[in-house]
Wavefront OBJ file of the C-alpha trace (Angstrom):
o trace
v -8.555 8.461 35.685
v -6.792 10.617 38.068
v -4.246 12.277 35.915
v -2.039 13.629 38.749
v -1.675 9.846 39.563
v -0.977 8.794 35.695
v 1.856 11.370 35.458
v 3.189 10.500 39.056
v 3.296 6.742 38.323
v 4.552 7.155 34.425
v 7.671 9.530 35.359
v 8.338 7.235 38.315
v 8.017 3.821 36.303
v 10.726 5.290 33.996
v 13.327 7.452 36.992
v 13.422 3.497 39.077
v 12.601 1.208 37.130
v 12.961 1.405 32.830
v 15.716 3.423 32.894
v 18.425 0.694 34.755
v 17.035 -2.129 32.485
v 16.850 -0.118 29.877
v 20.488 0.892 29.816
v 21.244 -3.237 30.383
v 19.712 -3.856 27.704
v 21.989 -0.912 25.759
v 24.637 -2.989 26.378
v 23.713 -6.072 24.300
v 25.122 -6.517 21.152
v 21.807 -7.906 20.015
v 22.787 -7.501 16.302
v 19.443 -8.368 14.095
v 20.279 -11.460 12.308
v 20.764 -9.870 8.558
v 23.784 -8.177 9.872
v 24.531 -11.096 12.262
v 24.599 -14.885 10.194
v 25.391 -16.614 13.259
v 22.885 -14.664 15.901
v 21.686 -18.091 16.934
v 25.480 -19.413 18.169
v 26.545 -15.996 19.601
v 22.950 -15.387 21.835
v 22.672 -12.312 21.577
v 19.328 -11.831 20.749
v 18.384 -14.454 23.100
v 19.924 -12.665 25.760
v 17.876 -9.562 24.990
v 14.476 -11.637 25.212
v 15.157 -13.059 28.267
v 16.522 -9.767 30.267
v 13.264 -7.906 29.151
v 11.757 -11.065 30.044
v 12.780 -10.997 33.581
v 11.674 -7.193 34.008
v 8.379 -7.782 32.552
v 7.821 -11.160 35.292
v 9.067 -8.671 38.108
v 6.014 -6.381 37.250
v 3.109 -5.569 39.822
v 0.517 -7.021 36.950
v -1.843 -9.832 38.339
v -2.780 -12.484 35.726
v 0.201 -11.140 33.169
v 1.450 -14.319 31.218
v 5.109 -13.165 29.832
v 6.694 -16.524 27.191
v 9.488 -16.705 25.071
v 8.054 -18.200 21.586
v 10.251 -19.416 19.440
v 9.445 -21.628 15.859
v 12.540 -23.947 15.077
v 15.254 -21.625 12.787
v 13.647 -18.794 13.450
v 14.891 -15.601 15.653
v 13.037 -15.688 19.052
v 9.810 -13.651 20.279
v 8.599 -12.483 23.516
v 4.938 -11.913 24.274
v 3.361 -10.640 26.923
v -0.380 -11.296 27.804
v -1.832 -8.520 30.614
v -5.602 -9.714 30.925
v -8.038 -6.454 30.989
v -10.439 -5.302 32.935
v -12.478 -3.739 30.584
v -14.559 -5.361 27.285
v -13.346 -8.741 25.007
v -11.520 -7.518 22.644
v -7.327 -7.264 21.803
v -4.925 -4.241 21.837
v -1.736 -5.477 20.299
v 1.368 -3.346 21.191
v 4.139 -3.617 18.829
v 8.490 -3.409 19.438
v 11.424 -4.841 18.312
v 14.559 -6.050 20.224
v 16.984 -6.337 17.687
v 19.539 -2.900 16.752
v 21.423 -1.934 13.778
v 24.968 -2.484 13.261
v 27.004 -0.967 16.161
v 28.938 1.409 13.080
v 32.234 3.347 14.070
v 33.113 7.211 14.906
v 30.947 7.260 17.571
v 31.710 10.712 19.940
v 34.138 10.830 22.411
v 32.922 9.219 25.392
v 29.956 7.231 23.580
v 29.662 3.592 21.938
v 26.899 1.827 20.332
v 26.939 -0.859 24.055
v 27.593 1.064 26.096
v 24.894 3.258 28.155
v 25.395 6.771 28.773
v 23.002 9.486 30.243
v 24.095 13.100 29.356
v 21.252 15.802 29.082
v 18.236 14.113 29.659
v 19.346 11.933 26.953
v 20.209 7.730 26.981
v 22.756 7.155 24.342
v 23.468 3.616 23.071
v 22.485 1.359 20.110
v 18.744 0.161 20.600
v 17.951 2.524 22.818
v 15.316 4.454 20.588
v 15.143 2.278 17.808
v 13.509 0.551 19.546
v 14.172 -0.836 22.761
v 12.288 1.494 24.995
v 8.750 0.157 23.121
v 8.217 -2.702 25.282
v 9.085 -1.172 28.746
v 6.863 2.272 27.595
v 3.943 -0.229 26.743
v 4.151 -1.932 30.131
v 4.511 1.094 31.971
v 1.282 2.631 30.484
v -0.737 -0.298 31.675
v 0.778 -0.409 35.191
v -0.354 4.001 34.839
v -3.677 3.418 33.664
v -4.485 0.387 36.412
v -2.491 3.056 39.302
v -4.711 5.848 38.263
v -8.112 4.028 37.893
v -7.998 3.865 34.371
v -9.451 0.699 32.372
v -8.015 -1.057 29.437
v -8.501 -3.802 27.280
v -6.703 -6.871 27.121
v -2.877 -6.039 26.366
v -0.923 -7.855 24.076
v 2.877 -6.936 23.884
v 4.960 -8.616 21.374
v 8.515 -7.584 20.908
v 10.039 -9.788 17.852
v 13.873 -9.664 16.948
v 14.130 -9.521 13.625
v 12.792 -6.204 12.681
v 15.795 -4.673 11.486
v 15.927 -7.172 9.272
v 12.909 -6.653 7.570
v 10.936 -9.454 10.131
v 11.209 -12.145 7.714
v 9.991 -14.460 10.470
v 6.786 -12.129 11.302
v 4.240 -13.498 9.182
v 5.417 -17.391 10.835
v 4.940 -15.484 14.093
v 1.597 -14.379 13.165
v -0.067 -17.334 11.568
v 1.004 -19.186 14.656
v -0.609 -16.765 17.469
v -3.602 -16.089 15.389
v -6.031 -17.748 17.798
v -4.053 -16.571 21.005
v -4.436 -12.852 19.829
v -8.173 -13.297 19.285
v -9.783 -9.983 18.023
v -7.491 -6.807 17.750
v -9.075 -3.755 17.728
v -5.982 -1.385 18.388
v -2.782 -1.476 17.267
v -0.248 0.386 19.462
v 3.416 0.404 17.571
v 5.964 2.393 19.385
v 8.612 2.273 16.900
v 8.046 5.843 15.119
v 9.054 9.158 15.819
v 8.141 13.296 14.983
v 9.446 16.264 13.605
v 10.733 17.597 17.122
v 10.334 16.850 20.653
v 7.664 19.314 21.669
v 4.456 17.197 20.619
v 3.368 13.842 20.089
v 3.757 12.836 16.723
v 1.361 10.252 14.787
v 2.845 8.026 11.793
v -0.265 8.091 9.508
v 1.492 6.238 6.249
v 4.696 4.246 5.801
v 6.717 4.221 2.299
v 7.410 0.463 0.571
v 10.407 -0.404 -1.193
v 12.045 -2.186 -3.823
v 15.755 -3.034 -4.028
v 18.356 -4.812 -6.346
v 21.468 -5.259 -6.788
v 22.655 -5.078 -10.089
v 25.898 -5.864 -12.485
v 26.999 -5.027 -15.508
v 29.858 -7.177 -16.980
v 31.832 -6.520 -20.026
v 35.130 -8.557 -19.999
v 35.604 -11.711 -18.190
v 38.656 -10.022 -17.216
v 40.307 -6.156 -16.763
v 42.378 -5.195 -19.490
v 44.501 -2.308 -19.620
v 42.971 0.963 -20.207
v 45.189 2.114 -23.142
v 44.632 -0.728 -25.293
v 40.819 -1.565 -24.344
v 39.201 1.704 -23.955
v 37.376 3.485 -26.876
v 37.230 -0.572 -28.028
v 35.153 -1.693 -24.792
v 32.420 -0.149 -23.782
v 33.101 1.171 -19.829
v 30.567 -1.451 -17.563
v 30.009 1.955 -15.883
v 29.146 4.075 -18.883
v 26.604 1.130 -19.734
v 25.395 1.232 -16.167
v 25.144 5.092 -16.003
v 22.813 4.488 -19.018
v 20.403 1.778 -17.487
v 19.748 4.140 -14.077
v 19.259 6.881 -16.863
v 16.238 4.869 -17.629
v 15.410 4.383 -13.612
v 15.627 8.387 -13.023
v 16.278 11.813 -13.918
v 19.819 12.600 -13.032
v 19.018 16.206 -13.141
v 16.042 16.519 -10.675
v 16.046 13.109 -9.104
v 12.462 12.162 -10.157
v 11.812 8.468 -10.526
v 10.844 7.579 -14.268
v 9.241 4.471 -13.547
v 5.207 4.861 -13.714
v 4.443 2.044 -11.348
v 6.653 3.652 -8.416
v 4.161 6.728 -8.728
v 0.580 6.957 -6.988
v -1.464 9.722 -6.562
v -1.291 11.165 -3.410
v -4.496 11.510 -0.725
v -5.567 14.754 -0.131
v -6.347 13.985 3.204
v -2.111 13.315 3.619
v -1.475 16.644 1.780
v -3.611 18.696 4.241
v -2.041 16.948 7.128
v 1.577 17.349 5.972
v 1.201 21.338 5.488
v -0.251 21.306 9.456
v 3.072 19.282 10.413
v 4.949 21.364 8.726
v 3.890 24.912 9.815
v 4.373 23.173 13.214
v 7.798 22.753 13.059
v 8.822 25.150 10.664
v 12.302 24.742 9.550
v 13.051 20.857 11.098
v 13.131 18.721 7.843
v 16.397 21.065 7.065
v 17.790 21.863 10.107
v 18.195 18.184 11.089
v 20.273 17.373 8.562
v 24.200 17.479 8.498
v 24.731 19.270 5.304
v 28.559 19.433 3.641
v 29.789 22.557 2.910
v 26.888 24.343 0.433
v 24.737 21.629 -0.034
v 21.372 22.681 -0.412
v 17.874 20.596 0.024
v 16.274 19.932 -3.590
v 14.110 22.213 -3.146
v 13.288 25.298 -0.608
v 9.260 24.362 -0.057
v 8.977 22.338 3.039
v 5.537 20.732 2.042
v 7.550 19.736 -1.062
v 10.055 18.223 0.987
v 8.015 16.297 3.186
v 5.685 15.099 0.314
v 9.106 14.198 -1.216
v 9.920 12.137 2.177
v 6.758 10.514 2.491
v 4.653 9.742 -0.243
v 7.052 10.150 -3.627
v 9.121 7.830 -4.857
v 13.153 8.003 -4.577
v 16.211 5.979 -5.416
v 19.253 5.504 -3.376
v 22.639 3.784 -4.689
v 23.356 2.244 -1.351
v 26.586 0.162 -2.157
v 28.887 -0.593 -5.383
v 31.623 -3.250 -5.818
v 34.053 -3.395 -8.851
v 35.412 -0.069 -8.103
v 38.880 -0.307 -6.701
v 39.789 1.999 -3.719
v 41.359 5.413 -4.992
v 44.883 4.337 -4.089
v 44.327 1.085 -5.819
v 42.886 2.253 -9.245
v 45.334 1.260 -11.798
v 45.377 2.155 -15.339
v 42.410 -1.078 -16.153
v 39.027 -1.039 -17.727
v 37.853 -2.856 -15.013
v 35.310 -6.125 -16.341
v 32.376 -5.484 -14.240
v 30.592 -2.908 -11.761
v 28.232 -3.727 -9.554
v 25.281 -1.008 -7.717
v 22.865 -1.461 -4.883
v 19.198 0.171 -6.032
v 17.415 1.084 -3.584
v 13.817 2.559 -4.027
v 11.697 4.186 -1.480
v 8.095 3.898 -2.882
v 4.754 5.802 -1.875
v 2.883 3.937 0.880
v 0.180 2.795 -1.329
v 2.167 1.353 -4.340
v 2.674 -1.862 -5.391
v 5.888 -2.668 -5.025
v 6.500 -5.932 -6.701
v 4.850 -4.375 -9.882
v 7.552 -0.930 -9.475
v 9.887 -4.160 -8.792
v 9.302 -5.691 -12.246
v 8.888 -2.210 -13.852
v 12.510 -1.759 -12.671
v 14.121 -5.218 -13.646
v 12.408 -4.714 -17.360
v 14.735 -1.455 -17.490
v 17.775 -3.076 -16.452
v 17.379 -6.166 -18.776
v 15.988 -5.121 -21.564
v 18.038 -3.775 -24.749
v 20.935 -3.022 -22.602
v 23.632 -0.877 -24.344
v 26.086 -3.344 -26.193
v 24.587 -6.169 -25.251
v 26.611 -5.869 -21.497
v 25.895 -9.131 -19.463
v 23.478 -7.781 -16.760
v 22.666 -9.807 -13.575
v 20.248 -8.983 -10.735
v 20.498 -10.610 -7.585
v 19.553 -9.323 -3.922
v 15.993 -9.171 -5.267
v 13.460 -7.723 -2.755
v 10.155 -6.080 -2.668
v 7.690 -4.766 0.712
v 4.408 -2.828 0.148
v 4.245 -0.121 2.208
v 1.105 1.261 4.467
v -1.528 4.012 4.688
v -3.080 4.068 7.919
v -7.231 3.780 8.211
v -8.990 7.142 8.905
v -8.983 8.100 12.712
v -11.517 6.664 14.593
v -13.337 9.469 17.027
v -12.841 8.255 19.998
v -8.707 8.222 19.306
v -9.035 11.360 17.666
v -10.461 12.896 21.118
v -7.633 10.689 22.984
v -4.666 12.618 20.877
v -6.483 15.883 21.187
v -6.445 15.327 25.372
v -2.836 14.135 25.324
v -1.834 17.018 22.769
v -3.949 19.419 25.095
v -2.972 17.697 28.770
v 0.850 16.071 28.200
v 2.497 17.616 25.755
v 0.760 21.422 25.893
v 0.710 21.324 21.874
v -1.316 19.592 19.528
v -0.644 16.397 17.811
v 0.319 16.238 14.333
v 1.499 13.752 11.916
v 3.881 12.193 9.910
v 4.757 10.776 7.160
v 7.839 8.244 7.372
v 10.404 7.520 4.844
v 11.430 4.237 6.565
v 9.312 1.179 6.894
v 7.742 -1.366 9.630
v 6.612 -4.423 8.117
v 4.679 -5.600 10.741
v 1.963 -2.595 10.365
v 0.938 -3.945 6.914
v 0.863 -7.620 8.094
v -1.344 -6.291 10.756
v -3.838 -3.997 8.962
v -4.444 -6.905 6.317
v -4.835 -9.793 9.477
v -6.749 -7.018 11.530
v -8.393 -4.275 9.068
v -10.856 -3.049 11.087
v -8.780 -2.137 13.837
v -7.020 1.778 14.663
v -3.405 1.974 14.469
v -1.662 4.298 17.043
v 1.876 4.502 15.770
v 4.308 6.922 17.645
v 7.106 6.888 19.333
v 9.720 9.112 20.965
v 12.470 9.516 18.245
v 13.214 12.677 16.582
v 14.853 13.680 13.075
v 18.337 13.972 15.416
v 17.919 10.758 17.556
v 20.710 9.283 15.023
v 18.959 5.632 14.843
v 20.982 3.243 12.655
v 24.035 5.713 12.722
v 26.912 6.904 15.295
v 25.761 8.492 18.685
v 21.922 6.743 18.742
v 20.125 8.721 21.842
v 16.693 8.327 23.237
v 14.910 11.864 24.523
v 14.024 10.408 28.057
v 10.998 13.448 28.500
v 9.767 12.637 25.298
v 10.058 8.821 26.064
v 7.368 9.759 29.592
v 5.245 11.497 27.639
v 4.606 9.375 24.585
v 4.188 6.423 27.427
v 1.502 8.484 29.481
v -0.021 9.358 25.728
v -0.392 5.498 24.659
v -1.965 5.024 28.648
v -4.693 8.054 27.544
v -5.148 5.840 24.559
v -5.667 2.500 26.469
v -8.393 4.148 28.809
v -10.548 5.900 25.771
v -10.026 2.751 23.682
v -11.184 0.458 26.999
v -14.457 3.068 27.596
v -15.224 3.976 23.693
l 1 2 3 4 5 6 7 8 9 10 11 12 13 14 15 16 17 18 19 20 21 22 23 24 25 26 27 28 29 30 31 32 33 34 35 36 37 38 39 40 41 42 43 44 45 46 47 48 49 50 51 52 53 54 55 56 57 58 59 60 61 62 63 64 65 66 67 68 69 70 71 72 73 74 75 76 77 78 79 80 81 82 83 84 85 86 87 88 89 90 91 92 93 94 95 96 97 98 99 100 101 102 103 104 105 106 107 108 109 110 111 112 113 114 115 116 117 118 119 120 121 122 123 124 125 126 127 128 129 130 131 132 133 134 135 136 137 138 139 140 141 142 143 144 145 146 147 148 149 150 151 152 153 154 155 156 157 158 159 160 161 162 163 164 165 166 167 168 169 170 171 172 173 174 175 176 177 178 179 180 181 182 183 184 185 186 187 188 189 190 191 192 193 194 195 196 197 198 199 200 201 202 203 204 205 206 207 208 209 210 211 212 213 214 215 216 217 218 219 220 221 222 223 224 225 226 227 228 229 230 231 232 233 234 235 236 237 238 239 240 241 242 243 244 245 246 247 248 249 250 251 252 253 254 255 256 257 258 259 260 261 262 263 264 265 266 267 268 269 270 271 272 273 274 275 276 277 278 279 280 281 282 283 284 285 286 287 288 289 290 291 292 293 294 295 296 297 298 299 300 301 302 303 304 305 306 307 308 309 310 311 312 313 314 315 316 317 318 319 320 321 322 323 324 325 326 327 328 329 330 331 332 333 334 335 336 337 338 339 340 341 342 343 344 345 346 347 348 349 350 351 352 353 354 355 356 357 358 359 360 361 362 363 364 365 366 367 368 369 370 371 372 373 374 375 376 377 378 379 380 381 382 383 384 385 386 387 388 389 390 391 392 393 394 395 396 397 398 399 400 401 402 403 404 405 406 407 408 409 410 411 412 413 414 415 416 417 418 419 420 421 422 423 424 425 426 427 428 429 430 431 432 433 434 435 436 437 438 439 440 441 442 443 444 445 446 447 448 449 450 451 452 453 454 455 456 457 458 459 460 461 462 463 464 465 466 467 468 469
């Protein structure tokens, strides 16, 4: 390929044309339909399909076949089929159009729909996680084909129900089995790095468990002077059960099934990421006052991050509001579990490991009920293939002036395990352009618009080498 051309046509694809539909498409409340019960009546999500839609049919791409799929109740897809000019064979390239809850206290200035460039940055809800995927997976076709490149037969599909966990995925999948024929490479955009300065590759994904549990003592409150010492508190007996879930001390998970050991292979690569960036896994985060990380060793950290499991008391009911809180042993309290598990556990057993704690002798005999039950398995990419491993060394050497490194990710994508099982002898390239400060699911989301160009003219690299391997 000519790679003055590729650079030329990439930063030019995103200057005139991704950046204005981008920023339209900031400005869709496309809520994914967990957060949003009636996403079918308000169209939201809809309306995002069909403006990327439109883009993607304006595109100088002869033979591309762009659809709206939809299975009855389920949220709508879009796929996009570019035929190649090179070999038989499938890439799949993977992003999601639905965004997190728009939150409040967003800066001055700034709003989860409305688009705003400051800095070399696009600020909005959606825009990095993960809007940008489908127009960065285009553009890198239209570069390869404008710079003489070859590439395989392109498959984009952008669902709208990621942020939900893509319960409809699997439907999806089973239903385009036969149109997606044989994937070789899967290219998902919707990961991130450690900084800005190289391009960062997600090699493993953690799973996760989560319930919600309550603990009722009284069918009613009673006042505190008479009940207490006489009742036990539903909090004291629920303090007890997550005693049995994890060390309050140190934070470590006590459950054996939420524990695996971890590959060597991850190890080595997580001390290279972190003497790349030296200093990021703290830096990024907003500490309060003293706080301090758990513990000073950044390989620690990241291990901690990546492959080791963790628990998270995302929500509570029962608990009155400060200026509320009369003098009442309140009857019940209520806690969201969330677990975080290493990438190769098995989550529904860590799931059942956890629901024996809860249930089982609990203190008093305290009513206990679980509800909000849910388990995902998380993923461990296959070992690099050499021909991608020479394609991130040219992009490390030729775009980004660094080498590539990976990464570990707390968070998970569903659709990467659904694919490796469907597709297990295909590579998985999963990057992306966020960063530990792009603020995706909270106030003041931004996408790095360089880094954006650069991971898009890394995946068209990828598409050539993968086309001539």
């Amino acid at each position: 390929m000519d790679r003055s051309v590729l650079t030329r046509t990439v930063r030019g694809l995103w200057d005139d044309d991704i950046l204005p539909s981008l920023s339209d498409l900031v400005a869709l409340p496309a809520i994914s339909p967990a957060f949003d019960p009636r996403w079918a009546e308000h169209g939201h999500l809809a309306a995002a399909v069909e403006h990327v839609r439109a883009w993607v049919a304006a595109r100088d791409l002869p033979g591309t076949a762009v659809e709206v799929v939809q299975l009855p109740d389920r949220t709508p897809l879009l796929l996009v089929d570019v035929p190649g000019t090179a070999g038989e064979d499938t890439v799949l390239m993977y992003g999601h159009l639905d965004k997190q809850p728009p939150v409040a206290n967003w800066s001055p200035g700034l709003g989860p729909w409305t688009p705003v460039v400051r800095d070399g940055r696009l600020y909005g809800r959606g825009a990095a996680d993960d809007g940008y995927s489908g127009y960065a997976a285009l553009a890198a076709v239209e570069a390869v084909r404008a710079a003489g490149g070859r590439h395989a037969r392109c498959v984009v599909l952008l669902e709208t129900g990621e942020e939900s966990g893509s319960p409809d995925l699997p439907a999806y999948l089973e239903h385009l089995k036969a149109r997606l024929g044989e994937v070789s490479l899967v290219v998902c955009l919707d990961s991130g790095g450690n900084d800005y300065q190289r391009l960062w590759l997600t090699t493993s994904l953690r799973g996760l468990a989560q319930v919600t549990v309550t603990v009722k003592v009284l069918e009613g409150g009673q006042h505190s002077g008479m009940a207490s010492g006489i009742v036990p508190s539903s909090f004291r007996v629920l303090r007890q059960l997550l005693d049995r879930l994890e060390d309050a001390r140190t934070g470590e998970v006590l459950i054996p099934e939420a524990h695996v050991e971890i590959p060597a292979n991850r190890v080595a690569e997580v001390r290279e990421a972190v003497a790349s960036a030296p200093g990021v896994l703290v830096s990024s985060v907003p500490w309060a006052g003293g706080t301090r990380p758990v513990t000073d060793d950044e390989v620690e950290l990241a291990l901690n991050g990546g492959w080791r499991p963790t628990l998270s008391i995302t929500g509570a009911d029962g608990l009155p509001k400060p200026d509320d809180a009369g003098n009442v042993l309140r009857p019940a309290t209520t806690l969201v579990l969330s677990f975080r598990l290493p990438p190769t556990a098995d989550s529904a057993a860590a799931l059942e490991a956890v629901r024996r704690a809860l249930t089982t002798d609990v203190p008093y005999g305290a009513e206990v009920e679980l509800s909000r039950v849910e388990a995902a398995d998380g993923w461990n990419a296959p070992e690099l293939a050499p021909w991608l491993r020479q394609a991130l060394d040219t992009a490390g050497e030729e775009v980004f002036g660094a080498p590539w490194r990976t990464v570990s990710l707390g968070g998970s994508i569903p659709f990467m395990g659904l694919l490796h099982e469907a597709y297990p002898q295909a590579q998985f390239l999963v990057t992306g352009a966020v960063g530990p400060d792009s603020n995706c699911h909270v106030p003041d989301e931004w996408l790095h618009l360089d880094q954006a160009a650069r991971v898009t003219e890394a995946v068209a690299l990828v598409l050539d080498a993968h086309a001539r391997r």
